[in-house]
C-alpha positions as CSV (number, residue, x, y, z in Angstrom):
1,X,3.3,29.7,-8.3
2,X,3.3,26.2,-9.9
3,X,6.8,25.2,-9.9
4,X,5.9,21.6,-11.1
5,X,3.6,22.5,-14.2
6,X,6.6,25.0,-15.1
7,X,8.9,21.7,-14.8
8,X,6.6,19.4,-16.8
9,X,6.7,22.5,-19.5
10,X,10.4,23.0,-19.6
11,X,10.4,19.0,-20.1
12,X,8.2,18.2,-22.8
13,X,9.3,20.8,-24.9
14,X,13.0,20.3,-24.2
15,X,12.3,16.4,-25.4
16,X,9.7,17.3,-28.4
17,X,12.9,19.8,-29.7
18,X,15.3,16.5,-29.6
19,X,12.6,14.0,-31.6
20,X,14.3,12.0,-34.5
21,X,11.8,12.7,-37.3
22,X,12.3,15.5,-38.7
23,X,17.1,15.4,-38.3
24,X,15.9,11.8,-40.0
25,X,14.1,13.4,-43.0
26,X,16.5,15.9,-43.4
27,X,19.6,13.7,-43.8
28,X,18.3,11.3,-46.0
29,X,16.4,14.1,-48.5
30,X,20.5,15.6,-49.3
31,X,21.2,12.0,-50.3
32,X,21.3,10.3,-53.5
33,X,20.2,6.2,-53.2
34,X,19.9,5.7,-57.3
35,X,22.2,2.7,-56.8
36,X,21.4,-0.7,-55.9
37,X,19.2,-2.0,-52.9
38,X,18.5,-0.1,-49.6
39,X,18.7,-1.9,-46.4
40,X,17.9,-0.1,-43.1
41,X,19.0,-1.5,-39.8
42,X,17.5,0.7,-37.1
43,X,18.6,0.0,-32.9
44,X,18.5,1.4,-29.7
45,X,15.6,3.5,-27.8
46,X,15.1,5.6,-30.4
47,X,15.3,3.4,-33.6
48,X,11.3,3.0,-34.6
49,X,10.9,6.7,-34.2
50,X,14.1,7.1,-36.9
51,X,13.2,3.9,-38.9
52,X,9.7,5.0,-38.9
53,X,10.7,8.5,-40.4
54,X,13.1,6.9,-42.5
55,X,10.9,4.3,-44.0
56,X,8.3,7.2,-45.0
57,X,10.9,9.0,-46.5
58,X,12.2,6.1,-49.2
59,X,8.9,4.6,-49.6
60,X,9.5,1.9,-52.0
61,X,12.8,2.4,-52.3
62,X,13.6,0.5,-49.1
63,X,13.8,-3.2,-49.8
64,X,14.1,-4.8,-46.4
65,X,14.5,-3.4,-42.8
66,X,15.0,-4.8,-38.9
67,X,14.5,-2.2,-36.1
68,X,16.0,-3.5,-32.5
69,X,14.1,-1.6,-29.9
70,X,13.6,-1.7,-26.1
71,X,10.1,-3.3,-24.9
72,X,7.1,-1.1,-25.2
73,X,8.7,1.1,-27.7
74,X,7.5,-0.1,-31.3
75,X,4.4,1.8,-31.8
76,X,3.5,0.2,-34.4
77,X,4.2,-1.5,-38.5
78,X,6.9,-0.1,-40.7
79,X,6.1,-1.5,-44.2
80,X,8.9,-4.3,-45.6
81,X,10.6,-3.8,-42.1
82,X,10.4,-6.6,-38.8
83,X,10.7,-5.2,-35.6
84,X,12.4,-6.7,-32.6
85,X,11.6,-5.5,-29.0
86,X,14.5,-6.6,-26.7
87,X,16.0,-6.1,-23.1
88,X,18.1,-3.1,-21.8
89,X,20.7,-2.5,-19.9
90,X,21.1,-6.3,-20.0
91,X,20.5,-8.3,-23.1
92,X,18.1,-10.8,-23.7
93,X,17.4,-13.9,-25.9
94,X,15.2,-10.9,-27.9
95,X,18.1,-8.6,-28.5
96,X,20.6,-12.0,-30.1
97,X,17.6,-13.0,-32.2
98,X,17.1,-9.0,-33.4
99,X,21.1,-8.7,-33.9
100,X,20.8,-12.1,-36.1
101,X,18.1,-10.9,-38.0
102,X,20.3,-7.4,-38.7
103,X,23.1,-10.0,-39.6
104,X,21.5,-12.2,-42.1
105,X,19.8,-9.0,-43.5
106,X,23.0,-7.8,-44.7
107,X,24.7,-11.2,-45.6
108,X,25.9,-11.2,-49.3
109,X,25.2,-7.7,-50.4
110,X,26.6,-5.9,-53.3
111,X,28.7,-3.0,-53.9
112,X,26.1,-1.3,-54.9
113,X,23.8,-1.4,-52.4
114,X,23.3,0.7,-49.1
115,X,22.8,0.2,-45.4
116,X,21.1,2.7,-43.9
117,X,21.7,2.2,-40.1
118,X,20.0,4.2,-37.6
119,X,21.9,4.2,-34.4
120,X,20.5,5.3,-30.7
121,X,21.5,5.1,-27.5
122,X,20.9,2.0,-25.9
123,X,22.3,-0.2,-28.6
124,X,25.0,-1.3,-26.4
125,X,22.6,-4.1,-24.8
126,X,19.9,-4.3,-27.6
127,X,22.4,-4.7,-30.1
128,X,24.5,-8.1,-29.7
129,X,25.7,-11.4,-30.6
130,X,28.3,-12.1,-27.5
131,X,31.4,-14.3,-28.1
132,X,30.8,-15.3,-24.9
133,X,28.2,-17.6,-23.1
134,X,25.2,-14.7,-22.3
135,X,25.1,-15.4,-19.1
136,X,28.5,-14.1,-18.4
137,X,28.0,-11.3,-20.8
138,X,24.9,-10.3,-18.4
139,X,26.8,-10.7,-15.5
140,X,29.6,-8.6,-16.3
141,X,27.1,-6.3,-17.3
142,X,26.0,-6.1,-14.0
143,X,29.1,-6.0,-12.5
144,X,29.8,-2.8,-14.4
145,X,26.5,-1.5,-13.3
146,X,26.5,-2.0,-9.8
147,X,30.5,-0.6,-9.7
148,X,29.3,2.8,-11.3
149,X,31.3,2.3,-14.3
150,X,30.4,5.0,-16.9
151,X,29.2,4.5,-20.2
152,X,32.5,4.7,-22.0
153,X,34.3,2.3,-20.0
154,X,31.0,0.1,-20.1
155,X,31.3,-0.3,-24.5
156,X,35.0,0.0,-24.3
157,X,34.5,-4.0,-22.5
158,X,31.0,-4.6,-24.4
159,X,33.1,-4.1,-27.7
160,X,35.5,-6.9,-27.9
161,X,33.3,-9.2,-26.3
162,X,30.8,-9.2,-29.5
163,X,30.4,-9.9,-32.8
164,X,28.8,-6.9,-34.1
165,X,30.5,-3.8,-31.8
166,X,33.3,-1.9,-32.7
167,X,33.0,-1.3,-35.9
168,X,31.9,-5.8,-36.6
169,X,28.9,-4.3,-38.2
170,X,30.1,-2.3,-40.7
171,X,32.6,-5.3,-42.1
172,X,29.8,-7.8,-41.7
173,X,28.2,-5.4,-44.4
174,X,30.9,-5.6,-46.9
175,X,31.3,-4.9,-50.0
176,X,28.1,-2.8,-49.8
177,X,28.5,0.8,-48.1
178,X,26.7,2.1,-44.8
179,X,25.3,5.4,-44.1
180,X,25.0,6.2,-40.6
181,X,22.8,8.2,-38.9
182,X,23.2,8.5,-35.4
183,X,21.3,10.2,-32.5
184,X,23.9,10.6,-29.6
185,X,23.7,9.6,-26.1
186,X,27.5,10.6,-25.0
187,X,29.3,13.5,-23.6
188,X,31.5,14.7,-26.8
189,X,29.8,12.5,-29.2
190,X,32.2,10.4,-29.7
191,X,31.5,8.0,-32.2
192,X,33.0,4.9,-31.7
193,X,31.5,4.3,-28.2
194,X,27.7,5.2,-28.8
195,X,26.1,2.1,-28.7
196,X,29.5,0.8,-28.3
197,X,30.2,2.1,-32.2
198,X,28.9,-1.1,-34.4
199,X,30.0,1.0,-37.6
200,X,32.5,3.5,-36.4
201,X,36.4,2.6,-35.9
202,X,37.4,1.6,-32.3
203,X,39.7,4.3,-30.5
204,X,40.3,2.5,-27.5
205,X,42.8,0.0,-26.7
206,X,43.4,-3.7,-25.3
207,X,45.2,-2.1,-22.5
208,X,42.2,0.2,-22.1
209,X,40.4,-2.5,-21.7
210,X,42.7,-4.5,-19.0
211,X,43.1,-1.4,-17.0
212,X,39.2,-0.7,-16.8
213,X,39.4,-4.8,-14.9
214,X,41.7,-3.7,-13.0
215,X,39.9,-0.9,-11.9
216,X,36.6,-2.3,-10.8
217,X,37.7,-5.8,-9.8
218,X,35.5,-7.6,-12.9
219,X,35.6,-11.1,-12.2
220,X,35.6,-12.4,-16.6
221,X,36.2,-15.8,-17.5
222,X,39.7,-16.7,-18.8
223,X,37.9,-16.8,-22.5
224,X,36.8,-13.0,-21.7
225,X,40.2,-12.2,-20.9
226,X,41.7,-13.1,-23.9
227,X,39.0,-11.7,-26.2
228,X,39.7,-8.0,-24.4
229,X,43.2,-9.0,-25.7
230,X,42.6,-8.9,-29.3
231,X,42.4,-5.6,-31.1
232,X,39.0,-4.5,-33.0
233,X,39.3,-2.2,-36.1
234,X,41.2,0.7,-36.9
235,X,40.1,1.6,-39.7
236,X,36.9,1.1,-42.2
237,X,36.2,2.1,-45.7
238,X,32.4,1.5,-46.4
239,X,31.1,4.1,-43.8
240,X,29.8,7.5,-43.9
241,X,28.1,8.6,-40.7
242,X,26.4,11.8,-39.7
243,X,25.0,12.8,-36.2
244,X,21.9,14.3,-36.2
245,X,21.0,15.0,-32.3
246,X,23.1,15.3,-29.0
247,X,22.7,16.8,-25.0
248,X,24.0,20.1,-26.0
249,X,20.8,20.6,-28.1
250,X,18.4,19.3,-25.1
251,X,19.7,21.7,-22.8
252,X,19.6,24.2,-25.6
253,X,16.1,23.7,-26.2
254,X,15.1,23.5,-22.1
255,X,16.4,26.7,-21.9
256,X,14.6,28.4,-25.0
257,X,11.0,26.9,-22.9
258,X,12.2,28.6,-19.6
259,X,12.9,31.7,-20.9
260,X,9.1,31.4,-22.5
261,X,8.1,31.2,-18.9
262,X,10.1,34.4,-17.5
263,X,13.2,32.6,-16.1
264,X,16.7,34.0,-17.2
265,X,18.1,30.4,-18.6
266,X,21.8,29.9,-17.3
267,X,23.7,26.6,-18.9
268,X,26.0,25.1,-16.7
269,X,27.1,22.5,-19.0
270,X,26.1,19.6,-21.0
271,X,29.0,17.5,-19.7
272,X,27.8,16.6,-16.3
273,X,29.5,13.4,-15.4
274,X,29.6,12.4,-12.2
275,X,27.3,10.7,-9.0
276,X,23.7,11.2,-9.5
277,X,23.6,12.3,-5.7
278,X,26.5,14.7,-5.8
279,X,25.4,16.3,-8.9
280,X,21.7,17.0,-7.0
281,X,23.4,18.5,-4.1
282,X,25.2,21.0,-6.1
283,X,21.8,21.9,-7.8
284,X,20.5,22.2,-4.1
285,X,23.5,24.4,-2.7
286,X,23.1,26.8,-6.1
287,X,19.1,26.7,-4.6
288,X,20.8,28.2,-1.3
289,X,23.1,30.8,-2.8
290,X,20.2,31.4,-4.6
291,X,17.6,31.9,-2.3
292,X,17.9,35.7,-2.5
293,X,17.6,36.2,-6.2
294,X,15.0,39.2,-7.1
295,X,14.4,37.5,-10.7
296,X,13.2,33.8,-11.6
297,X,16.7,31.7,-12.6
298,X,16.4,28.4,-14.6
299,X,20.2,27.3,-14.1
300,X,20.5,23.2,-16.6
301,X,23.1,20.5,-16.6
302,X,22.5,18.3,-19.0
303,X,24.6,15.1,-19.3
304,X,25.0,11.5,-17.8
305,X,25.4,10.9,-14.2
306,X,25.9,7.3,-12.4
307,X,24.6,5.6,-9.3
308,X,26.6,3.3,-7.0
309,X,24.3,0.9,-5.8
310,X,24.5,0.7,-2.0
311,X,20.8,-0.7,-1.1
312,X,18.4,-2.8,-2.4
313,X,15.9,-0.1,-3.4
314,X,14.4,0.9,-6.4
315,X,14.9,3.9,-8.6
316,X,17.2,5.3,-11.2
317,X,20.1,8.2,-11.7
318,X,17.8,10.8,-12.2
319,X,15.2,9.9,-9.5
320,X,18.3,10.2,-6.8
321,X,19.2,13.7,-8.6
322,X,16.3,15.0,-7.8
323,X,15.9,13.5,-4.3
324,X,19.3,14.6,-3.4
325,X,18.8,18.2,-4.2
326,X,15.4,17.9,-1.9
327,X,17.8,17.9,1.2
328,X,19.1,21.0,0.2
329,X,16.2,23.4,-1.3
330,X,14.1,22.3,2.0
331,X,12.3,25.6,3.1
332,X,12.9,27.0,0.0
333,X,10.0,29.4,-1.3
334,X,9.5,28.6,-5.4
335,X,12.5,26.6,-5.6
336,X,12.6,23.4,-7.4
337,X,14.9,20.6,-9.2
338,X,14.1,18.2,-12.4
339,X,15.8,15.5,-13.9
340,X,14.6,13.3,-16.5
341,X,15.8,10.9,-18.9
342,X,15.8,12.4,-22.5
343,X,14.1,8.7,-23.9
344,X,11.3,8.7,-20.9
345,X,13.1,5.9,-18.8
346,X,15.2,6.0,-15.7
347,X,16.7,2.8,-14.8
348,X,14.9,-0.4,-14.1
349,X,11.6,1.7,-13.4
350,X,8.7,3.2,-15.1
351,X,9.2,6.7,-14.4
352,X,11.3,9.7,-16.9
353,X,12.7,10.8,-14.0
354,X,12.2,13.3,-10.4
355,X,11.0,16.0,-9.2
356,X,11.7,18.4,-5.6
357,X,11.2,21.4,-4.2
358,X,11.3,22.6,-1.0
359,X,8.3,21.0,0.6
360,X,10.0,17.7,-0.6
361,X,11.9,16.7,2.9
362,X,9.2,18.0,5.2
363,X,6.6,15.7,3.4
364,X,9.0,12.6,3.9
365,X,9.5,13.4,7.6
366,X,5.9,14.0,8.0
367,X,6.1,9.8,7.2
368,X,9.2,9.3,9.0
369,X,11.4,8.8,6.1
370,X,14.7,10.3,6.2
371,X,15.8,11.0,2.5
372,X,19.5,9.9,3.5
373,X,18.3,6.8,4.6
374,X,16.6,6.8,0.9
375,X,19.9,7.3,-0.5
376,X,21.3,4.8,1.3
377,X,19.3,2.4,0.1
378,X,18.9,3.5,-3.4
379,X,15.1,3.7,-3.3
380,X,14.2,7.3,-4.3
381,X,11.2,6.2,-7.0
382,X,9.3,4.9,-3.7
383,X,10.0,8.2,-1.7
384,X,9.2,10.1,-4.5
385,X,6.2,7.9,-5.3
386,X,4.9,9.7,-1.8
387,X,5.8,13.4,-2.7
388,X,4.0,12.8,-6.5
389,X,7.7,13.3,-7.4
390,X,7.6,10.7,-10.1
391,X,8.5,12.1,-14.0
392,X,6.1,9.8,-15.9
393,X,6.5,10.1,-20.0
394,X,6.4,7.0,-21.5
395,X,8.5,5.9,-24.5
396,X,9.6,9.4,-26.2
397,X,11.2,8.2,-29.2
398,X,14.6,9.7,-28.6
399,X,17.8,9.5,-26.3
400,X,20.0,12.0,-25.8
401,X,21.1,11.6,-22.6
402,X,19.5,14.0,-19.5
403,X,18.9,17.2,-18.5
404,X,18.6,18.5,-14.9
405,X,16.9,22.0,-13.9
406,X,16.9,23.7,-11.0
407,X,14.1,26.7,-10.9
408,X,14.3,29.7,-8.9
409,X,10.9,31.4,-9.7
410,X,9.9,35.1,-7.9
């Protein structure tokens, strides 16, 4: 009974179903790009996986390109195209000399011509010019980070303090028109927040914006404050856009790979919103209820969940799910919980994710770690580290958000 190679299965195959390429290939073969000059502007995790399968598609059709990546993700040359890699979740000098780049790429175009701009999750930070100094623009970022803020409420502040968010981009690339393909990495897919919705018209409000202070305490600048003040467009007229991958087909494709391997695949949702911790526990408590089940039982959440940092430790969203459900499956027989990040990274760390089962506590105490003590501290990638817990992928070329499994397997 190998519950982890069953996990490590489920895993790579939900993540191979969700690649770019081939959603890439097939929006841009239904087009027609007769007219004028093509530009592609690819950013976030995913972008040299979709500029990559973009620029094989057009060939010499494509007359210039920048891709704005995260570091260790460009795997290589994309011919007429420069490649920026740059920081995430905070931006760097990198990500405001690839935004630049994008922005002079598109400077003085023609009706005629297209912009073919690839959009991923983690364009929020990779992509930007800040109105404001960057060091305040990195430390409100980390003010929303540490408070648990969600990703929404995250972009609807990002937005109005840059250039190129909320729907800048696409005016920026006036007169010429933009065709957007996007690969989401939020609950509903809703368009103007992914990547904080550089070519999508803004839904939220100033007041939105206030209220989302006023909620977390933010400490901005007075020159902050008034910038959340102004309103960012309602409307634009040069963009098509098309999504081409989401959660609902991760956990879709997770649970086509565990019913290869004999489980009975149950969705419970690809909207899970909530702490990383408390979303692990109720994996563990389903292990419980569980725990008499005749027939193997893959039950998946997929979704975004957040961390409140209450330690010093080291580890990511999906690390604490899987540590939090240990507490709960301990003693367990075949029972195990998996949660990894969709693009291969978890937080500031080099693992995809964690894995449990119910050996997972007994193993810690065996060391004399406590795994609430773990919590507490926000270190899970070091107690998992000790369990061979870690979810190691590397760079996957995608991002669409995670997926969490909890195995039952008889």
């Amino acid at each position: 009974m190998n519950l982890r190679k069953d996990a490590d299965y489920i895993m790579k195959a939900a993540i191979e179903a969700c690649l770019p390429d081939e959603a890439v290939r097939s929006a841009l073969q239904t087009r027609d790009f007769k007219r004028g000059r093509i530009f592609m502007v690819s950013v976030g995790k995913a972008a040299w996986q979709m500029a990559k399968a973009a620029a094989d598609i057009l060939a010499d059709k494509l007359t210039s390109g920048v891709v704005v990546t995260k570091y260790d993700h460009v795997k290589g040359e994309i011919p007429q195209t420069t490649c920026f890699e740059a920081g995430h979740p905070v931006p760097d000098e990198n990500s405001f000399q690839g935004t630049q780049a994008a922005l002079d790429l598109v400077k003085d175009l023609k009706a005629e011509d297209t912009v073919l701009f690839l959009l991923s999750g983690g364009g929020s930070a990779l992509f930007e010019k800040p109105l404001i100094p960057k060091e305040e623009l990195a430390d409100i970022t980390k003010q929303l980070l540490a408070c648990g803020a969600d990703i929404v409420e995250m972009n609807t502040l990002r937005k109005r303090l840059s250039a190129v968010k909320g729907g800048r981009f696409a005016l920026a690339c006036e007169p010429a028109r933009v065709c957007s393909i996007v690969l989401s990495d939020i609950l509903g897919d809703p368009l103007d927040m992914i990547a904080s919705g550089p070519a999508y018209p803004d839904s939220s409000t100033c007041e939105d914006a206030l209220g989302i202070v006023r909620k977390y305490d933010l400490k901005l600048s007075e020159r902050a404050t008034e910038l959340l003040k102004q309103e960012t467009p309602k409307e634009l007229y040069n963009v098509e856009t098309q999504i081409t991958g989401s959660v609902s087909g991760l956990c879709r494709a997770a649970a086509e790979a565990a019913k290869e391997l004999g489980y009975r695949p149950v969705i419970l949702t690809d909207q899970l919103s909530c702490e990383a911790r408390e979303a692990g526990a109720f994996l563990g408590a389903i292990g419980k209820t569980y725990a008499v089940s005749t027939e193997s039982v893959a039950f998946i959440a997929g979704g975004e969940t957040v961390v409140h940092l209450t330690g010093t430790g080291k580890g990511g969203r999906n690390q604490e799910l899987a540590l939090a459900a240990a507490q709960l499956i301990a003693g367990l027989p075949g029972t195990a919980v998996f949660s990894v990040g969709s693009d291969g990274t978890d937080g500031p760390t080099d693992a995809a994710g964690g894995y449990s089962d119910g050996e997972t506590k007994e193993k810690l105490l065996e060391k004399n770690i406590r795994i609430y003590d773990v919590l507490q501290d926000n270190d899970a990638y070091h107690a998992l580290q000790i369990t061979d817990g870690l979810i190691m992928t590397g760079a996957t070329g995608t991002n669409v958000n995670d997926v969490a499994v909890l195995l039952i397997k008889r």
